[in-house]
Backbone as a ProteinNet text record, in pm:
[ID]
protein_1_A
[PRIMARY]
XXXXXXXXXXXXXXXXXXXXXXXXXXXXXXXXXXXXXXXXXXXXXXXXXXXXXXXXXXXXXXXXXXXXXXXXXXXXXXXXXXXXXXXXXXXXXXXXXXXXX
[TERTIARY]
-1335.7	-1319.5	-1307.1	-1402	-1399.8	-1358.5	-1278.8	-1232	-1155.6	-1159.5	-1086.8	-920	-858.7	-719.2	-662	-574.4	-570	-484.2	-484.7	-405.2	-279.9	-214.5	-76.9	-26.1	120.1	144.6	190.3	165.3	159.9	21	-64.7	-198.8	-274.6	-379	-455	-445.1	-494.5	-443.8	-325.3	-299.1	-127.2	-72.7	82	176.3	192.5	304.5	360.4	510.6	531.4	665.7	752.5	905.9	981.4	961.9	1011.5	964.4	1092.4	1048.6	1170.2	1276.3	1332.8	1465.3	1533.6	1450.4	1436.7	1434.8	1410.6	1370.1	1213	1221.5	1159.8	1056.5	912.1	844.4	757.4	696.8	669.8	514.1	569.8	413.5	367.4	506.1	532.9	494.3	467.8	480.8	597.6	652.1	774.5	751.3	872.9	854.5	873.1	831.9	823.1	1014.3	1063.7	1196.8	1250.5	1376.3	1404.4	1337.7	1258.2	1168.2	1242.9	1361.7	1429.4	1545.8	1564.7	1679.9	1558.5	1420.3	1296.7	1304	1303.2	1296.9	1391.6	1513.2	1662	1650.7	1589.5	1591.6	1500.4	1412.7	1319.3	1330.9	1461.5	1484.9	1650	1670	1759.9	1745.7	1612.3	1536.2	1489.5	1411.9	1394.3	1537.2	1593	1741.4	1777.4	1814.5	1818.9	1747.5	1618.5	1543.5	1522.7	1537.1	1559.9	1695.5	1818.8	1908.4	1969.4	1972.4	2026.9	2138.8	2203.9	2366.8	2415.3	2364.6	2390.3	2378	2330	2303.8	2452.8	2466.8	2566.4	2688.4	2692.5	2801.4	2821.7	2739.6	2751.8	2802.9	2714.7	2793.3	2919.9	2951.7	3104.4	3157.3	3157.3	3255.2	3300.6	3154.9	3108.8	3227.5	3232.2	3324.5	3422.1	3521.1	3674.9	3705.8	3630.5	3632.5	3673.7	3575	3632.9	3717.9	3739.8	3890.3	4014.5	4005.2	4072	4138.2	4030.6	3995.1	4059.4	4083	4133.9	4032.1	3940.8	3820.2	3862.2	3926.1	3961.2	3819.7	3768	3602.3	3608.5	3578.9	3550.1	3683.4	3836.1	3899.1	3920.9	3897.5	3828.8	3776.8	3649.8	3518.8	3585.9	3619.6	3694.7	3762.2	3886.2	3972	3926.6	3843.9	3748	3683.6	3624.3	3567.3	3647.2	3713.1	3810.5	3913.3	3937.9	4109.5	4062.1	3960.1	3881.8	3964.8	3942.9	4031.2	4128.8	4216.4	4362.5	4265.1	4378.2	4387.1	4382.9	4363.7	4401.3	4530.5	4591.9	4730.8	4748.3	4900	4922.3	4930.4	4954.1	4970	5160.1	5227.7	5351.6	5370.6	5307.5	5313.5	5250.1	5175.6	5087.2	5180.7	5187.3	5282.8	5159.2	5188	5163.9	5163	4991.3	4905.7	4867.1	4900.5	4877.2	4755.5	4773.3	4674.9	4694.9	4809.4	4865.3	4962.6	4971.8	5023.3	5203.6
-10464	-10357.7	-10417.6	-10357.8	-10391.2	-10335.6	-10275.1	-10188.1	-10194.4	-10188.1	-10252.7	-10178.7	-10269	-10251.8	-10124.1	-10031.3	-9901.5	-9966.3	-9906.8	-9907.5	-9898.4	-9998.4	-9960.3	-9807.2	-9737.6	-9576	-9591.2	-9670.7	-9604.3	-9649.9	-9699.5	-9690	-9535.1	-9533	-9451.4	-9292.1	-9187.8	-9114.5	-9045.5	-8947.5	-8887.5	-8999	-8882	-8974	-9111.9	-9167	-9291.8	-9259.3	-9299.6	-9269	-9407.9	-9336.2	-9454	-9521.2	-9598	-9679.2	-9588	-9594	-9513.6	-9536.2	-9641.4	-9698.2	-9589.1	-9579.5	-9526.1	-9599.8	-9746.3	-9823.9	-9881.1	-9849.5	-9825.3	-9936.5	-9902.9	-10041.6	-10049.4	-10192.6	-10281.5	-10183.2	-10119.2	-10074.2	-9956.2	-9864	-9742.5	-9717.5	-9540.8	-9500.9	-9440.7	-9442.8	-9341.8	-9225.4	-9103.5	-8976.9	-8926.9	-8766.6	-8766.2	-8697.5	-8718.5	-8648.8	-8505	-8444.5	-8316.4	-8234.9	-8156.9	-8060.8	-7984.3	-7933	-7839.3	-7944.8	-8089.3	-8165.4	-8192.1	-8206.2	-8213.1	-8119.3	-7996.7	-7893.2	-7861.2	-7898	-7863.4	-7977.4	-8078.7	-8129.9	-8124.7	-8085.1	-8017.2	-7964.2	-7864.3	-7733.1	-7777.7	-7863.6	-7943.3	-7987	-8119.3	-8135	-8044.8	-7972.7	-7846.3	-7767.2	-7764.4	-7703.9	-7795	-7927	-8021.3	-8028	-8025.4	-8038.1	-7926.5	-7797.7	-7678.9	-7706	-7712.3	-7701	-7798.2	-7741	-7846.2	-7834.9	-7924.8	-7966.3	-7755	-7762.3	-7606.8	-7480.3	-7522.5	-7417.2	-7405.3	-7546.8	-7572.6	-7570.5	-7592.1	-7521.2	-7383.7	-7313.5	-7173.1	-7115.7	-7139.7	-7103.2	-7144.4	-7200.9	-7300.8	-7181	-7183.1	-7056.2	-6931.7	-6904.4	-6743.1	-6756.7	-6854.5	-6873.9	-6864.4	-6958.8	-6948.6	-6785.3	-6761.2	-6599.1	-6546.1	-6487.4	-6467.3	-6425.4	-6606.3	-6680.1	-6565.3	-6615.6	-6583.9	-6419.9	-6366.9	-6181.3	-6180.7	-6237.3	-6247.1	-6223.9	-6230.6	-6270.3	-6393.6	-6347.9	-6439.8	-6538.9	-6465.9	-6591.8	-6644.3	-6644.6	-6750.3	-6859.4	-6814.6	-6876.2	-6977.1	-6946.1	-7060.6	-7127.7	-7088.7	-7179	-7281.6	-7262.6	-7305.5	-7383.3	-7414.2	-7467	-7590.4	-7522.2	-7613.2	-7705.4	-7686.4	-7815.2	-7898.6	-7822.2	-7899.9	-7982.7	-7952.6	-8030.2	-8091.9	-7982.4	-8052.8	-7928.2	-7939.1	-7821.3	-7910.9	-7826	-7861.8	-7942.7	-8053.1	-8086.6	-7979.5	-8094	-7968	-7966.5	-7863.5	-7882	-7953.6	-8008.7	-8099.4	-7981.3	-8013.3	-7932.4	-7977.7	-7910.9	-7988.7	-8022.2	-7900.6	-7925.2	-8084.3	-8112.6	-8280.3	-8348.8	-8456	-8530.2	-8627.7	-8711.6	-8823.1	-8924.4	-9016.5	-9098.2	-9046	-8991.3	-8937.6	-8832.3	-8713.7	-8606.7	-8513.4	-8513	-8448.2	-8356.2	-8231.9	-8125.8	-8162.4
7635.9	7541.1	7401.8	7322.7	7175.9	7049.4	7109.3	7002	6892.7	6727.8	6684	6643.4	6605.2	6632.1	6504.3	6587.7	6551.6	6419.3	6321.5	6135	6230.4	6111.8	6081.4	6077.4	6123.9	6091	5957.9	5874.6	5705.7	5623.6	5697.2	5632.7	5654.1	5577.7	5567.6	5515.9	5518.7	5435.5	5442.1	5383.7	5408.7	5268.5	5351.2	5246.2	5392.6	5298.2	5354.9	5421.2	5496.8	5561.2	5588.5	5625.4	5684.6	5830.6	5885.3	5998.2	6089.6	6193.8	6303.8	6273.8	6174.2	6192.9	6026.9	5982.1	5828.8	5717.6	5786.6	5649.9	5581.8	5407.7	5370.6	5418.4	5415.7	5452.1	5322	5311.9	5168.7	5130.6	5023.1	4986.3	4994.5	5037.7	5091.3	4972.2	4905	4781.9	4750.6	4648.4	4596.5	4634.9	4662.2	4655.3	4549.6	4531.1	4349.4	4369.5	4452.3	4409.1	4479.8	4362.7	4451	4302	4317.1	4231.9	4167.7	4222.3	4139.5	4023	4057.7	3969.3	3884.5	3860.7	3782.6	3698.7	3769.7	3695.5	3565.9	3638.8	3558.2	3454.3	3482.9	3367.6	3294.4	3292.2	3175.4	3117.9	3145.1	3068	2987.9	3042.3	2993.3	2842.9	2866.8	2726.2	2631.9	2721.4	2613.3	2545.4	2570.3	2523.7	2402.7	2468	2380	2246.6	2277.2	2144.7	2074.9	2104.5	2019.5	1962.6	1990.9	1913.5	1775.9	1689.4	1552.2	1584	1495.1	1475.4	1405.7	1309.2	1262.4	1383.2	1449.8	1591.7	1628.9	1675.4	1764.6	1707.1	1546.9	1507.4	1499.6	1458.1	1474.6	1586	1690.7	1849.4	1886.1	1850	1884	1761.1	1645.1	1567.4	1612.9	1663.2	1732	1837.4	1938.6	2037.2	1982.2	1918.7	1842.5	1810.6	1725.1	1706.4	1810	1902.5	2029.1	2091.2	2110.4	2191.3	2068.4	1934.4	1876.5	1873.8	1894.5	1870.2	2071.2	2128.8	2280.8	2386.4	2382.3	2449.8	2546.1	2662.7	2794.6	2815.9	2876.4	2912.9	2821.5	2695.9	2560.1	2548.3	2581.9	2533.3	2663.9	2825.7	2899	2876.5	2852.3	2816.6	2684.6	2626.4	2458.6	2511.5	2603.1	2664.9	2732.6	2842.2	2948.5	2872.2	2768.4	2706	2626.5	2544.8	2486.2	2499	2594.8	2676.9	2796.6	2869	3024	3104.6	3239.8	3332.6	3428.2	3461.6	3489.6	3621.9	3632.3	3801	3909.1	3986.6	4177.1	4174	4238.3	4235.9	4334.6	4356.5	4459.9	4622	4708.9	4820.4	4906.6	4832.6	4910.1	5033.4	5110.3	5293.5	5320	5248.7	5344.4	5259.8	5406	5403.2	5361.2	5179.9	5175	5219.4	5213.8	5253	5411.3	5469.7	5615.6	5600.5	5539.1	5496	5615.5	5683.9	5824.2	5740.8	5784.7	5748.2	5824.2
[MASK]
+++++++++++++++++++++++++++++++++++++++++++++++++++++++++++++++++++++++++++++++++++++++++++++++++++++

């Protein structure tokens, strides 16, 4: 029998895959990623590059106002960035380093 010897399972067309074990083999191609963290960041940049420093001051005033005038959501949001958000609270029942109630 002359038959010649069947390709490698990551030659030929298709994508390229991992080996049963899941490691990568030499020559594999990259995947393009997760499409939607692509996405988000596109719109990311675009955000980015529309806004001036004067934008972003304005909106940040508009907010204080707000907060100020008692606008709860705004004076979160105002807070949350500014200071950061509180810790987790502790849980008294678990008994420390154990994580056993």
């Amino acid at each position: 029998m002359s038959s010649s010897p069947s390709p490698p399972p990551n030659e030929g067309p298709g994508p390229r895959r991992p080996d049963r074990n899941g490691h990568l083999i030499e020559g594999a191609r990259p995947r393009t990623g997760n499409p939607f963290a692509l996405r988000l960041l596109a719109v990311r940049r675009a955000l980015f590059h529309s806004l001036t420093e004067n934008d972003l001051r304005r909106i940040v005033d508009r907010l204080v106002e707000k907060a100020r005038a008692g606008d709860l959501a705004a004076a979160r949001l105002l807070l949350a960035y500014a200071i950061g958000s509180p810790a987790a609270a502790v849980d008294p029942d678990v008994v420390r380093g154990t994580g056993d109630a």
